[in-house]
C-alpha positions in Angstrom: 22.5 -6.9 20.3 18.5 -6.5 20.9 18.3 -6.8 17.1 20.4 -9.9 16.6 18.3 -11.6 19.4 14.8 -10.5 17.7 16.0 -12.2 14.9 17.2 -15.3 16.3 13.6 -15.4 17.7 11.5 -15.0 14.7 13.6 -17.5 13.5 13.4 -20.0 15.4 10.0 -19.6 15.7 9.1 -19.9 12.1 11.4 -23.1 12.4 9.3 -24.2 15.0 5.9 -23.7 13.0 7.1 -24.9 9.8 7.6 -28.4 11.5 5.0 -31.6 10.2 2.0 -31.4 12.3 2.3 -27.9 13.9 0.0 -25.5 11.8 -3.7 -26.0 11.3 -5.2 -26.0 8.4 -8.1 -25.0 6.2 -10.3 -27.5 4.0 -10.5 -24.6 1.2 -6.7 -23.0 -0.3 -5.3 -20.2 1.7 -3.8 -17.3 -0.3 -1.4 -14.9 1.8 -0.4 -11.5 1.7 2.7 -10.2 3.9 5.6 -8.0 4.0 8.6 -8.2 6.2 9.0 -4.8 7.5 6.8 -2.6 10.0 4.0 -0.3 8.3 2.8 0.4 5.3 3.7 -1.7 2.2 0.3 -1.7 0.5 -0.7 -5.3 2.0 -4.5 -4.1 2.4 -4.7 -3.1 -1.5 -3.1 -5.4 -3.0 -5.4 -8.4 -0.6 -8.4 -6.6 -2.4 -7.2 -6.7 -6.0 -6.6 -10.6 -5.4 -9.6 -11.0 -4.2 -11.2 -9.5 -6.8 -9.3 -11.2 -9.2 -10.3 -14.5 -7.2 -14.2 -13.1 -8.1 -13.1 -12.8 -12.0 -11.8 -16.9 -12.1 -15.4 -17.3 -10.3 -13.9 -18.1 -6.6 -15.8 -16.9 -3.7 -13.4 -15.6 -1.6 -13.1 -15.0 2.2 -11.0 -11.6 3.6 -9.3 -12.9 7.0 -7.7 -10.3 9.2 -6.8 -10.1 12.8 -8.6 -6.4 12.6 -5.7 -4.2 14.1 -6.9 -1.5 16.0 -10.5 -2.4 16.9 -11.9 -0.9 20.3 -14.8 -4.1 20.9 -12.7 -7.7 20.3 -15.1 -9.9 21.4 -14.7 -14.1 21.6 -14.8 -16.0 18.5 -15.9 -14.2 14.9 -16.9 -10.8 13.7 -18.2 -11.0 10.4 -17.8 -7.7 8.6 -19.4 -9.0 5.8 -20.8 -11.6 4.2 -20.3 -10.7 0.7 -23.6 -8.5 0.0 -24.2 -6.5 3.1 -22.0 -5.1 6.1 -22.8 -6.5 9.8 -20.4 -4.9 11.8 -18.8 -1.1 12.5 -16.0 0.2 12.9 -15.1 -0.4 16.5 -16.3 -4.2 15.9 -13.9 -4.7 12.2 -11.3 -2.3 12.4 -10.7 0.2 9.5 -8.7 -2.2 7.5 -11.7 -4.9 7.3 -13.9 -1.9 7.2 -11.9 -1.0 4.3 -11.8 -4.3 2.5 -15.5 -4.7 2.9 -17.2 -2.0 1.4 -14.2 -1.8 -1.4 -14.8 -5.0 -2.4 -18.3 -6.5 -3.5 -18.7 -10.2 -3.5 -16.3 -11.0 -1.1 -16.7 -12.0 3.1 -14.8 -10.4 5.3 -14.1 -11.8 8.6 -11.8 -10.4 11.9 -10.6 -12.5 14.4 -7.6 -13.8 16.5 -7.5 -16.6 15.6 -7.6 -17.1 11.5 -8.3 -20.5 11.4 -11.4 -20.1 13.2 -12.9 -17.3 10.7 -11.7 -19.5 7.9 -14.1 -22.5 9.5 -16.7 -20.3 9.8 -16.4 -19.0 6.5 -16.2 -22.5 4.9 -19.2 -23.6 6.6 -21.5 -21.1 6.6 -20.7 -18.4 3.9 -19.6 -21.1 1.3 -15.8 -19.7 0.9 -14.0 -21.9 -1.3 -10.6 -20.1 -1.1 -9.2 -17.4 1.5 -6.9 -14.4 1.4 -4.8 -13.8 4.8 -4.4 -9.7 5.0 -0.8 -9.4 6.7 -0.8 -13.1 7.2 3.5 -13.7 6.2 4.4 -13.8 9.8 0.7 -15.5 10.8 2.4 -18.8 11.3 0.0 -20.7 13.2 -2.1 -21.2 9.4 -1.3 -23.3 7.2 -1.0 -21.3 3.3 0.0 -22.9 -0.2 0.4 -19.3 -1.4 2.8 -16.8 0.4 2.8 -13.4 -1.8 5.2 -11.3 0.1 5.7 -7.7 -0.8 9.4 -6.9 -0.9 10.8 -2.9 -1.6 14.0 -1.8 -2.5 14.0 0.0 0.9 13.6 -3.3 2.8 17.2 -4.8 1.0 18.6 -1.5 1.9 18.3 -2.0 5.8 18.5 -5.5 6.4 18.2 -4.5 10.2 15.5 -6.4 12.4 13.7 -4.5 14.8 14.4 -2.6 17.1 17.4 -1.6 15.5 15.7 -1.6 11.9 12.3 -2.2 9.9 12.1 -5.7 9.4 10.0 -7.9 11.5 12.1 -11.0 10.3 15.5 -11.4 8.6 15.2 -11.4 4.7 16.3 -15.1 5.2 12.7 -15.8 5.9 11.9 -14.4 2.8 12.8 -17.4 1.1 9.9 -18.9 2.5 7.8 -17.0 0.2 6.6 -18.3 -3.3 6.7 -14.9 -5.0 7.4 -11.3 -4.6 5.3 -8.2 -5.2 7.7 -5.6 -6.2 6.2 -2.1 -5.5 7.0 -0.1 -8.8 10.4 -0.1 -10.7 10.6 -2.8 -14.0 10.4 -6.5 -14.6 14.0 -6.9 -14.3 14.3 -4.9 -11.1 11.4 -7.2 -9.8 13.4 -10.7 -10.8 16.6 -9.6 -9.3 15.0 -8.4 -5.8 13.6 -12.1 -6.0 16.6 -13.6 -7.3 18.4 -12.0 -4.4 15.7 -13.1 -1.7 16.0 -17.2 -3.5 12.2 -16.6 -4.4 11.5 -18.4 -7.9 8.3 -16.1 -9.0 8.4 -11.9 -8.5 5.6 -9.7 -10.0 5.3 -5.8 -10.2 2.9 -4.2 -7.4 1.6 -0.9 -9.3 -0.2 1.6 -7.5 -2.9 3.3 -9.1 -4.2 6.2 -7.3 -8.0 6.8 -7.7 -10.2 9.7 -9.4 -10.9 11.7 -6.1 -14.7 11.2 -4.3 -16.3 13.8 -2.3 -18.3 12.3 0.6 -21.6 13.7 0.8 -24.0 14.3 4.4 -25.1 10.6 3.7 -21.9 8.6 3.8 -21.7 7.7 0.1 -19.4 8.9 -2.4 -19.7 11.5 -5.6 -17.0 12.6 -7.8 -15.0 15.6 -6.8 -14.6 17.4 -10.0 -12.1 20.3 -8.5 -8.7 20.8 -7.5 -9.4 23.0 -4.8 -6.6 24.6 -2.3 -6.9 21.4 0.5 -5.8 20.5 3.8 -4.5 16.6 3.5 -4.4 14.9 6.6 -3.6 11.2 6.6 -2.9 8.6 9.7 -1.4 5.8 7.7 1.9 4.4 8.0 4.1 6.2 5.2 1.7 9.8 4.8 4.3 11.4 2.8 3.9 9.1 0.0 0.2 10.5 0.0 0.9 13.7 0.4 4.2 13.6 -2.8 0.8 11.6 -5.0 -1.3 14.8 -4.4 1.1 17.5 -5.1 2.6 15.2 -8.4 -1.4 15.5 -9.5 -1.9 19.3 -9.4 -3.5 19.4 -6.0 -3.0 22.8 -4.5 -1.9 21.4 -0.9 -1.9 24.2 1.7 -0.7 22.2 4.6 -0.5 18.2 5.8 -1.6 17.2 8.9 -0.2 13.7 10.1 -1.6 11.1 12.5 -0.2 8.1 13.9 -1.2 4.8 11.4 -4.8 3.9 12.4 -5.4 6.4 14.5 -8.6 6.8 15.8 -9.8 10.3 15.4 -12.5 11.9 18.1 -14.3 14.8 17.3 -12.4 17.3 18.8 -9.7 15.7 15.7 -12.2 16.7 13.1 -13.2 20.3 14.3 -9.1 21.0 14.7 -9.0 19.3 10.9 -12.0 21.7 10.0 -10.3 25.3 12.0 -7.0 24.0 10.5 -8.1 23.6 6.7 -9.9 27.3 7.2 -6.7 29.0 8.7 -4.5 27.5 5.9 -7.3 29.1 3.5 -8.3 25.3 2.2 -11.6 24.9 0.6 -11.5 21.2 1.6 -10.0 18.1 3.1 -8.5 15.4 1.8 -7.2 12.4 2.7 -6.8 8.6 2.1 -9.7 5.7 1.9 -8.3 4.1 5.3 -9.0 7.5 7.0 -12.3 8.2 5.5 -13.4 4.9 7.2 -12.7 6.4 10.6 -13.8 10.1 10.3 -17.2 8.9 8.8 -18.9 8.6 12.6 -17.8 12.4 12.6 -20.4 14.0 9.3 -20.9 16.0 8.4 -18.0 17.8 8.5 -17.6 21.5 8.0 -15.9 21.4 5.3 -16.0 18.9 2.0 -14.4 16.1 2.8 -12.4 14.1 -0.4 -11.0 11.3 0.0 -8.6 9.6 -3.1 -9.0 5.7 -3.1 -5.7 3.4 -3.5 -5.9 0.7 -5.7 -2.7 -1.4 -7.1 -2.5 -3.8 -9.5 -0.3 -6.6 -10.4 2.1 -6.8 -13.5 1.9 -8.5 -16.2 -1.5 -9.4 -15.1 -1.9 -12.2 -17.6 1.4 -13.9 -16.1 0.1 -13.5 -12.6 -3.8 -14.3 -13.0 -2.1 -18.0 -14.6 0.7 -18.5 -11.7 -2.4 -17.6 -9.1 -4.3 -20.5 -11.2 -1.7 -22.6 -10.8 -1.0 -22.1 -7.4 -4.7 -23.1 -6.4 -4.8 -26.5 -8.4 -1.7 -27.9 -7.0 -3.3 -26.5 -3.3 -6.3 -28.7 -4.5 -5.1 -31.4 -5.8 -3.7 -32.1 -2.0 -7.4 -32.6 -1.0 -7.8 -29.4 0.5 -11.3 -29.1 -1.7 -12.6 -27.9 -4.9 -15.0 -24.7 -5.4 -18.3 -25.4 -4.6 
């Protein structure tokens, strides 16, 4: 009963926003990445490795996210970055900004409530000429000519609505999208989770797990040459998928330590890490890029810290790097702007 009536409430609220005249929008073309279920779905990579394809076609991109999990929200704009340096920290951005910032050179990154605002700001004073939305499917109040929505086989197996299920929104609304990112199995697979969904375009969403980095006393990042006997702890939404990538790559994984997603570890957290890792005879720790952001306050650490970065790419590349085109002239040819 609770979930039918969370559904006939998202509903009727996309309804609502999807009339003439109710959503704002920006001068520059909007680009959005979503999913319809709770946690992870790899929303954060794959907004960086359209941003950084949106640096290839010689865009200048803008990162907008709501910055989940920030301790400081104050009125108005936090500008992460501006595209060359970092102006905010952790407690100000979030890690996901965080993230997104120092993973991804070129581009702005900018946290706030209310989207539309950053997007102004960016537009004016950072020169943005196109934006990427960072979970933005079910940010209604913003107008987007591109809706990417990420769509697993998991997702059609529950079609449940919380509370009862996963799904923020019934996969009716995915419909609304104008392609699907289909996290790994083949082409086909990909067309017939759109086909089922009524979505016209679907793309493969690949992930590529990173060479492991070591972080040194000073916060940057060296290669980590060694598949040691680890501790991997991880705070992210789905931490066994981490933890199956490890062992499938020959890491010698003496125990997992799990965290709530974003969790925002203390010290205390990292001295248990640390006395944990030792007890379990680890050599180091490892764990995933969205963690490292939020244990850096912490070095250094008693132990090495690794961390293994999480790219994904989008298949066939060719095919979606034109449809992406595409999708921004028709946006621009509505008067929304050109690039600058």
């Amino acid at each position: 009963m609770l979930a039918s009536i969370y559904a006939a409430a998202a509903s009727a609220r996309r309804a609502y926003y999807q009339a003439p005249g109710r959503q704002r929008r920006l001068e520059r073309p909007v680009i959005s990445i979503g999913n319809l279920c709770v946690g992870g779905a790899g929303k954060t990579p794959a907004a960086a490795h359209v941003a950084r394809i949106l640096l290839e076609m010689g865009e200048r991109p803008a990162m907008l996210s709501r910055g989940y999990g920030r301790r400081s929200a104050p009125d108005g704009v936090v500008v992460v970055s501006d595209g060359r340096r970092l102006s905010a920290d952790l407690d100000r951005s979030g890690d996901e900004p965080l993230m997104l910032a120092r993973s991804v050179e070129g581009a702005c990154v900018l946290v706030a409530s209310d989207r539309y605002l950053a997007g102004r700001l960016a537009e004016v004073q950072l020169g943005a000429t196109v934006h990427v939305l960072d979970d933005g499917f079910q940010h209604l109040t913003l107008a987007r000519g591109t809706d990417l929505l990420i769509v697993g086989d998991e997702d059609l197996a529950d079609a449940r609505t919380l509370p009862a299920g996963r799904l923020r929104e019934s996969l009716a609304a995915a419909s609304c999208a104008h392609a699907v990112l289909v996290p790994s199995g083949t082409r086909d697979q990909a067309r017939t989770v759109a086909a089922s969904l009524g979505v016209a375009s679907s793309f493969q969403l690949v992930r590529e797990p990173g060479a492991p980095r070591r972080l040194d006393l000073f916060g940057a990042s060296a290669p980590a040459h060694t598949h040691a006997a680890v501790l991997a702890a991880a705070g992210v939404a789905r931490p066994e998928r981490f933890f199956q990538e490890l062992r499938s790559a020959g890491w010698d994984v003496k125990q997992t330590v799990t965290f709530p997603d974003h969790h925002r570890y203390s010290r205390a957290d990292a001295a248990s890490l640390a006395a944990t890792a030792l007890a379990a005879g680890a050599r180091a720790i490892i764990t995933t890029e969205k963690d490292l952001i939020r244990l850096l306050p912490f070095r250094p650490m008693p132990l090495p810290v690794l961390w293994l970065p999480l790219t994904v790419r989008i298949d066939p590349a060719p095919a979606f790097r034109a449809w992406l085109a595409e999708r921004l002239a028709a946006e621009r040819s509505q008067d929304h702007g050109a690039p600058a």
